[in-house]
N, C-alpha and C positions, 0 to 999 in steps of 0.2 A: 276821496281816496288819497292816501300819502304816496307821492311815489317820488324815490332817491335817482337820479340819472347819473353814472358814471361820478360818484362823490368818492372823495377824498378827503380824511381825518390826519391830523395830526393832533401832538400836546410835548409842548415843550421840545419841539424840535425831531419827537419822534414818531414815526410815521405808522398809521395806527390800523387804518381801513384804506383801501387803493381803489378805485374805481369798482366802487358799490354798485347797483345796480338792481333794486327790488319794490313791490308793490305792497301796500298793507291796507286791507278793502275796511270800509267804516263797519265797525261792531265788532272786530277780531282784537282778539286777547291775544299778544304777541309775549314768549317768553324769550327773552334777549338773554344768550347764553355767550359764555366764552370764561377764558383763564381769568385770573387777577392783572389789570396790567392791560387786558385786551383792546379796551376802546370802549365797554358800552357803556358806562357812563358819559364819554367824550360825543358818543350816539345819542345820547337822551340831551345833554346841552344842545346837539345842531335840532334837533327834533324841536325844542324850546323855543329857536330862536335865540340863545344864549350865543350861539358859535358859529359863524360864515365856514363852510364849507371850505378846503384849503383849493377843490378843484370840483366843478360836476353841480347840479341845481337837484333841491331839493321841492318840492311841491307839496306842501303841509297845508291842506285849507283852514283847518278848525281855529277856530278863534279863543276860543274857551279853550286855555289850555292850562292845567294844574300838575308842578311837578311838587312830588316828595321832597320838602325841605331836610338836609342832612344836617343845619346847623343849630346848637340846642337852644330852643326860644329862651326867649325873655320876656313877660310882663307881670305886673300886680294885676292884672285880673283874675275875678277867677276863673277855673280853666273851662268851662260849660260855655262863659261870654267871652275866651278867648277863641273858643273852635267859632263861635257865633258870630262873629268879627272877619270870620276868614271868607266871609260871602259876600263881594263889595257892593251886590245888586240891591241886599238885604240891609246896609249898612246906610248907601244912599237910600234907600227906602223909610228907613228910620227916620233920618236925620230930615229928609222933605217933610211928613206929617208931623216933628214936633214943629220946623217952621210954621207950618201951615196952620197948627194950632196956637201958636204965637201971633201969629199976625190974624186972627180970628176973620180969615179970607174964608165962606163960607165955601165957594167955586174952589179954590185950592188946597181947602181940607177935602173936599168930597174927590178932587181927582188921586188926592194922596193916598185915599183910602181905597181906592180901587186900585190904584199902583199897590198898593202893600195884601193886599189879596188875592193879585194876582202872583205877588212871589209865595203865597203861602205863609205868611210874614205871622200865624195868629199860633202857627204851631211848630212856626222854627226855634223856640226853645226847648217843646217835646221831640222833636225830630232831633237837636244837636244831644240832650240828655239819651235817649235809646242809642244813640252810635255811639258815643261816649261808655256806655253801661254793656256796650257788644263788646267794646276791646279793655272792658276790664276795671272801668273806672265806677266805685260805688257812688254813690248818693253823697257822703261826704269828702270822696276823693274831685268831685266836680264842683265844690264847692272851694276847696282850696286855691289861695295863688299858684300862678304859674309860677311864682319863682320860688316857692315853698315845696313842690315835688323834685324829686329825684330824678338823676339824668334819665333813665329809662322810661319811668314816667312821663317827663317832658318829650324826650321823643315821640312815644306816642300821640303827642298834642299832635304834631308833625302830622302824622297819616290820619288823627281826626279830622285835621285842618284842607289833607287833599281830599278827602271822601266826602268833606260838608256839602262845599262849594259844586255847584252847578258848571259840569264837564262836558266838552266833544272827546278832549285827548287825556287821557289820565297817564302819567307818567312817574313812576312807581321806582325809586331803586333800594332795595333789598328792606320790603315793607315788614319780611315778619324778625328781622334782626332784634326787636327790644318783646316781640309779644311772647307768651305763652302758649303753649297746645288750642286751649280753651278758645282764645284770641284768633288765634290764626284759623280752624275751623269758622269763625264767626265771620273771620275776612273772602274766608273762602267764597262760601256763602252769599256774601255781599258783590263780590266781583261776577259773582257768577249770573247778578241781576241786572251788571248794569250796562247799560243802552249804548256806552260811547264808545272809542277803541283806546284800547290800552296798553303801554308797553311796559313789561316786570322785569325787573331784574332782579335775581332771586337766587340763593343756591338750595333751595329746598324742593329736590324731588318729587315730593309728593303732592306740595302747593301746587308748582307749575306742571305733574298731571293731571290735576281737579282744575284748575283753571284756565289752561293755554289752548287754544284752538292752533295753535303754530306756533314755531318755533326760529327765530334769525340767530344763527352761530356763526359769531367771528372767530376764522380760525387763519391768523396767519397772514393779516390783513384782509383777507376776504369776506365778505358778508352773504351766506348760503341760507338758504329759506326749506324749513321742514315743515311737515305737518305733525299735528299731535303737540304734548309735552315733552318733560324731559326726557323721560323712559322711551318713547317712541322717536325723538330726536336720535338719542342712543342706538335705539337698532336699525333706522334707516340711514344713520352713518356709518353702522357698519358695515351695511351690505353695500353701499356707496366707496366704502372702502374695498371691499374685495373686488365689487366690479373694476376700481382704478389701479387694484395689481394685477386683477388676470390681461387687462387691456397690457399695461406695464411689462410683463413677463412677454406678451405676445409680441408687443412692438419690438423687445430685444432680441427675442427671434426670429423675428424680420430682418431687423437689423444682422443679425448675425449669418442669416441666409444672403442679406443685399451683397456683405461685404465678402462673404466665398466669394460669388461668384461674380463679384469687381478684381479680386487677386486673381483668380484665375485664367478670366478671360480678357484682361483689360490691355495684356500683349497679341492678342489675336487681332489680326486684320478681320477673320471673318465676323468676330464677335464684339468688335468694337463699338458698333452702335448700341448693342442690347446692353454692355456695359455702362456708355451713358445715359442710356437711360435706367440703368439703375442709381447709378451715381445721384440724379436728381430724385429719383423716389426714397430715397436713403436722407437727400436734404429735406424731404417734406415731412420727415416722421421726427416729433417733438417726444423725447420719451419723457414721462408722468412723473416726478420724485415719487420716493415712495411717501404714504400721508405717514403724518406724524401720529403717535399714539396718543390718544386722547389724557391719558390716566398719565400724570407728571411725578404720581408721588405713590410708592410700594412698601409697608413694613410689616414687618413680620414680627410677633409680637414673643416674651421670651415663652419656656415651657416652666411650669411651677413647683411638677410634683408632685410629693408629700405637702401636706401644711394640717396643721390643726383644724378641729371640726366641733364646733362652731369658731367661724371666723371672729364674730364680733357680737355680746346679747345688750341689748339695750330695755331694762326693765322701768317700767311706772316713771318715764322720761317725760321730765316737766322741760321743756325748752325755749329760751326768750332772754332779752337783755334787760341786764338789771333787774326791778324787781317786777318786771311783765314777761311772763308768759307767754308765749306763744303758740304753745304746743304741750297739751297736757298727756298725760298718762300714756306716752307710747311707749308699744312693747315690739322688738321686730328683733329677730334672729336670723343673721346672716350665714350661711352654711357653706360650705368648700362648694366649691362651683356652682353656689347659687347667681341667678341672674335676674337682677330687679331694677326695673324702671319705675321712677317717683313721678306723678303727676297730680296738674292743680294749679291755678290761675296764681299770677304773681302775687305776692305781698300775703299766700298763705302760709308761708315758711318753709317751703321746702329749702332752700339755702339755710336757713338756722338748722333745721333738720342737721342735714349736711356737714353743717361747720360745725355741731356739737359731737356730733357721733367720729368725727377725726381729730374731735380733741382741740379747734379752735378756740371753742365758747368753752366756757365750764357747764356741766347740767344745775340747772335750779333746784331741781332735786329728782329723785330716783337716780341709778346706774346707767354708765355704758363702759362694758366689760370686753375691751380687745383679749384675743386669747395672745399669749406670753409670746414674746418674739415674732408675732407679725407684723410682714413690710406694707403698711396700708400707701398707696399713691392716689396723692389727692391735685384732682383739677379744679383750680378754681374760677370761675366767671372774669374773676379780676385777677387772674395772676398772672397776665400777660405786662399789667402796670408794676409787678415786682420786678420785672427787668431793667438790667441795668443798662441805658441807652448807650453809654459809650464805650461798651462792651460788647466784644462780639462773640455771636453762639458757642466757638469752638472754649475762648475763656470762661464762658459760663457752665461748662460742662469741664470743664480744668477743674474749677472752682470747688465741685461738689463730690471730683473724684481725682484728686492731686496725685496720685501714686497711678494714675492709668496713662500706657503708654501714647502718646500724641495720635501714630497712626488707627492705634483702636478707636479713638475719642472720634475721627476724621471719619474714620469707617460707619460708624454711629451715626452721626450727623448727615453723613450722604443717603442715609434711607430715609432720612424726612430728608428729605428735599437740601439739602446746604452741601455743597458739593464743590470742592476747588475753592476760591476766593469766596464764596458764597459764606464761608466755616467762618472765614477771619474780617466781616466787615460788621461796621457797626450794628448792635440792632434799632438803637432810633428812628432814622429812617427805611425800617422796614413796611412791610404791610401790617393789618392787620392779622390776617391768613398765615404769613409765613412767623411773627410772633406766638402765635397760638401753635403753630406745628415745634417751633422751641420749647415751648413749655411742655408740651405731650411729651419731648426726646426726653428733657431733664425730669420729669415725673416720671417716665417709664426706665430711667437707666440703672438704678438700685431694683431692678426686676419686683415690683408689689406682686404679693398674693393678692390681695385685695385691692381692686381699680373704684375707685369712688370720683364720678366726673360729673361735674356740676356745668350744661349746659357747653361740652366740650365743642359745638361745630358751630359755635356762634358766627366767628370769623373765618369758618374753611371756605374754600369754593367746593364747586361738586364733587371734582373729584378726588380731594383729598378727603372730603367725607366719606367716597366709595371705600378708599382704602383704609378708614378708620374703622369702619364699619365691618371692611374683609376680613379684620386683623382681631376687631376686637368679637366675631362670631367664630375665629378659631383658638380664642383663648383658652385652658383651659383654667384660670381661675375663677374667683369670685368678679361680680360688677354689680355694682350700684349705682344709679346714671340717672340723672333728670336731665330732661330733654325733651323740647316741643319737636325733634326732628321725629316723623314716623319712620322715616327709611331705617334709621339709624334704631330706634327702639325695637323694630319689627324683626330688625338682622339681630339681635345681642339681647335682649331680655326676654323672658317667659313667664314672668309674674309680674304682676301692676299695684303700683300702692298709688289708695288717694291721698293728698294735703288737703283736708277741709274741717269746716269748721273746727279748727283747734285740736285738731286730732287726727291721725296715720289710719288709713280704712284698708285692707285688699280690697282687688277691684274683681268682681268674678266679670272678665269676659276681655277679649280683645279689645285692640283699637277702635275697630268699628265701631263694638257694642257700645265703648265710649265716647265717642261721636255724638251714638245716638242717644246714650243716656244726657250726654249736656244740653241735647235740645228739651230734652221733655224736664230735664231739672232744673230750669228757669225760675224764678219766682212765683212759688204755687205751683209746681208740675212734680214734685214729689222728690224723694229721695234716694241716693244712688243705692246701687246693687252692692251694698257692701256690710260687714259686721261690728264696726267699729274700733277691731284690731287689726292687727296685722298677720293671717299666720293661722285664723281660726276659720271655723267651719261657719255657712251662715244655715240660720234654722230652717225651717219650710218654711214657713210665712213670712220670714226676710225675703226668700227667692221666688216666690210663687208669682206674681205680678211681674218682674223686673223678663223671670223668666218666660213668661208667657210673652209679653213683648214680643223677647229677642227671637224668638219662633215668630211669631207674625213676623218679624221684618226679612226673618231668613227667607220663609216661605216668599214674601212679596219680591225678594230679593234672585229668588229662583224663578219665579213668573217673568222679572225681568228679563233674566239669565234666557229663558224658552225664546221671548219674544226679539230677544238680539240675535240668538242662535238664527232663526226662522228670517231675521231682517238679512244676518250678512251672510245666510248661505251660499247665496249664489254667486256672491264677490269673492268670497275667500275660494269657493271649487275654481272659478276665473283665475285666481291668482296661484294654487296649483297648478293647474294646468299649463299655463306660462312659465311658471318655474322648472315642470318638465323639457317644455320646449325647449328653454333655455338652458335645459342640463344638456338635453339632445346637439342641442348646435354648439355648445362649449366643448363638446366633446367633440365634434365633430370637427370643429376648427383646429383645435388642437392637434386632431390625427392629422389634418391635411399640413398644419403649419410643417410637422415631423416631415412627412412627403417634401412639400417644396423647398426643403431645409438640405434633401440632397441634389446635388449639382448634375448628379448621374438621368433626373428626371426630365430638364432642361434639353438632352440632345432628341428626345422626340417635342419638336415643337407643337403639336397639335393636343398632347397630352398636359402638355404644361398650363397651358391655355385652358385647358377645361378644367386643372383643380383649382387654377386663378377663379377660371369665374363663379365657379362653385364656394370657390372661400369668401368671392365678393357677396355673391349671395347670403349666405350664412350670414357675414359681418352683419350684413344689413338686418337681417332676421332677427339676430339676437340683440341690436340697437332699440328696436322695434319691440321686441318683447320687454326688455329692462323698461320703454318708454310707456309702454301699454299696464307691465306691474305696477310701476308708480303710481299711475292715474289712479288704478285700482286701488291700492293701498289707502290714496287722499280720497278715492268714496268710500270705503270703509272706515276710515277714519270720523268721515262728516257724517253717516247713517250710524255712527258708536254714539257720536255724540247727542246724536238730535234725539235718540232713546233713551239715555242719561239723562240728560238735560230737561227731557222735554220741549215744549214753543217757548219759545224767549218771552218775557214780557216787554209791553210795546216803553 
């Protein structure tokens, strides 16, 4: 078991986490939450062993401990025997049996070989090629030098290289940043098998609900322990929150009863004692700040209109550089508030896609036809690198709209997040997060009809994704958006294209359904549910199998559904009923707080006394219910998941 005792983080002099204080039991998938800025990177260093604690002892036993490298490899191997490399047990393993068969030590070839089969050493080349081929890499792409792939791709090497090697503590920061949809389902999957305890850091919603058994949020320097993922961190902070204003509201009410009746009676001979003693029950009450809002970043996005209809037609679109192709014969019509999400493992072209149909690329041949005078706003992956470092946002938004008055341009920039000094310092040393929300302000400020965002929340935190998401689900224009985030697809698109094979497909079915079509569409598991345009009907015996499926799995999926129902019956009616109670004595304290609020209650002493004790009772009752609901909540949470999940494998 890891457990933090009273620790304290700092990084470069600023003080990050304050006397910590939390347990993480071995097997638990830990989603480590907080702003940009907060600490949990500087968390996952003392976790390492990289960082001495500035105050408070840490107690990490695992020895085997693998963090996600952030910095982008280097070698001429190729990339199969560079993830192969990354297991030092396997490595020395090697390297003792070619001794051994050097030195024709008959005794030390035979121990060699029982060492190299006890690490499984016969099919750790089959084992590194399947992980490799999970997160996207073909047959000739693991064949290539490491220093021959692309920064994205080498990244990758990175999280092949922590998932190879043989783990207790897997230490993960923001693993699905370079992958695709395809990808990250496949990571999902993977994490969700494995034996040791892990800690993510992730701004992907819907990752860290499929994979978190818990949840550690630094907020403020504090480090606070939830149950569930993100989603569920979320609404048990907010009830966490309500319960620390209605405490907050009451304490002031106290207070403000303490302090009548110290002004009033504190010249009274007769009442002088009861005075001080309220005097001191007035020092003993600490009132709460209020909690801060989770959500740091709000915008609202413009209204559009009238606009032409079809936005944009792209017919018999050959697309690719030079003279390769990448993408043949698409055809896709973009409509006034249509809402399309592009999906499909990297390196199939959906960014050529992309960059042709806004006019980057030239098409190789066929049409892409924008209708006359629309404002297309295009995100790009890398347009955070067109920024000018020694520039700052409010000048780059000068820049592209010289006749606008300064305080509009300042108005502008404070709803992404740049606010006061924030407008006028450099962007160099910015984050990445707050770079990306510049480029979203200067891409949306000539108000597009048409939003075309290529992997926009690459570098958001959460919740600047929430509000990307809020803003861009009450647009009413057109979007075209690739992106592996689900939260983000699931709020703002209602049709799905594939990128596959060399070709743009509609996708007939939800997220889900494509989930499940990538497992069965593996090598030999068939082809997806789709017509091989974009925009058309698919026949019956296109749909007939794909469909049949998706019914078995609904069906199996509602069996589930009965059998959760039936598991958390009795917790969720327990956690009603506490919730009554708790409305009962919230209410009830409340009336009594009003009562001993007046000073006129106080000259019968015997009545005062009994709504005291009655209000201490209540207090207590409903400390005891909020503590009883929790409990409840962390076993509905663990019987959610153990029926999800199923038995772990050993």
């Amino acid at each position: 078991m890891i457990r933090l005792r009273g620790v304290s983080l700092s990084r470069g002099g600023r003080a990050l986490i304050a006397d910590a204080t939390v347990s993480i039991s071995p097997g638990e998938r830990i989603a480590l939450i907080g702003a940009n800025g907060s600490g949990k990177t500087t968390l996952l260093s003392a976790l390492a062993g990289d960082l001495a604690p500035d105050r408070g002892d840490i107690d990490q036993p695992w020895r085997k401990v693998i963090r996600l490298e952030q910095s982008l490899p280097s070698s001429p191997l190729p990339a199969w025997r560079f993830v192969l490399d990354s297991d030092p047990e396997l490595v020395a393993a090697r390297a003792e049996l070619a001794a051994a068969e050097q030195s024709h030590d008959g005794l030390a070839l035979a121990h060699a070989h029982d060492h190299w089969n006890e690490l499984d050493g016969h099919s750790a080349e089959a084992r590194c090629r399947a992980l490799l081929a999970g997160l996207g890499f073909s047959g000739a792409d693991a064949e290539q030098p490491v220093d021959a792939l692309s920064g994205g791709w080498r990244m990758r090497l990175n999280l092949a290289r922590a998932l190879f090697g043989p783990s207790e503590l897997l230490l993960l920061d923001e693993p699905t940043n370079h992958l695709d949809l395809d990808a990250v389902l496949w990571l999902e999957r993977w994490l969700l098998r494995y034996a040791g305890t892990a800690l993510i850091v992730s701004h992907d919603r819907d990752f860290l609900d499929k994979v978190a058994t818990a949840s550690l949020h630094i907020d403020d320097g504090r480090l606070v322990r939830y149950a569930g993922g993100y989603s569920e961190f979320e609404r048990l902070r907010a009830l966490h929150a309500q319960q620390a204003e209605r405490k907050r509201a009451s304490d002031a009410a106290r207070i403000a009863h303490l302090q009548s009746f110290i002004e009033r009676f504190r010249a009274k001979a007769t009442k002088a004692r009861q005075a001080q003693s309220r005097i001191k029950a007035l020092e003993k009450i600490a009132i709460a700040a209020p909690i801060r809002a989770l959500r740091g970043v709000s915008f609202a996005l413009h209204e559009v209109g009238d606009c032409p209809d079809p936005l944009l037609v792209a017919e018999e679109l050959d697309a690719g550089y030079g003279d390769t192709a990448i993408l043949r014969g698409v055809n896709l019509t973009v409509r006034r508030g249509a809402r399309i999400g592009v999906l499909g493992r990297n390196g199939a072209g959906k960014s050529t896609l992309i960059r042709t149909l806004v006019g980057e690329l030239p098409p190789l041949s066929g049409s892409v036809r924008p209708s006359r005078a629309i404002r297309i706003g295009y995100f790009a992956q890398q347009g955070i690198d067109r920024l000018r470092p020694a520039e700052s946002p409010l000048w780059h938004l000068q820049h592209i709209d010289p006749q606008a008055r300064e305080q509009v341009l300042r108005d502008r920039l404070g709803s992404f997040g740049f606010s006061g000094e924030d407008a006028t310092r450099p962007v160099g040393p910015m984050s990445g997060g707050e770079k990306a929300r510049l480029s979203l302000a200067l891409m949306l400020h000539h108000e597009p009809q048409l939003l075309v965002l290529d992997e926009p929340t690459n570098h958001l935190d959460a919740q600047t994704r929430d509000a990307l998401a809020d803003a861009l689900a009450d647009f009413d224009g057109a979007v075209l958006l690739v992106s592996h985030d689900r939260y983000l697809l699931r709020a703002t698109v209602d049709t799905l294209l594939v990128v596959r094979d060399g070709g743009l497909q509609e996708f007939d079915g939800d997220l889900d359904d494509y989930a499940e079509w990538l497992l069965k569409s593996r090598p030999g598991a068939g082809e997806p549910p789709a017509n091989g345009q974009a925009g058309g009907a698919l026949r019956a015996e296109d749909r007939a199998e794909p469909v049949a499926d998706r019914r078995e799995a609904r069906r199996l999926a509602a069996e589930r559904r009965a059998r959760l129902a039936a598991l958390l019956g009795p917790v969720e009616r327990r956690m009603q009923a506490l919730e009554r109670k708790l409305a009962d004595a919230e209410a009830r304290l409340a009336e009594l707080d009003r009562v001993l609020a007046d000073p006129v209650v106080y000259e019968d002493g015997g009545r005062a006394a009994e709504f005291t004790r009655e209000r201490g009772r209540l207090a207590k009752q409903r400390d005891e219910c909020e503590h009883d609901w929790l409990e409840a909540a962390a076993e509905r949470d663990r019987l959610a998941e153990t029926e999800r999940d199923g038995p772990r494998e050993a």
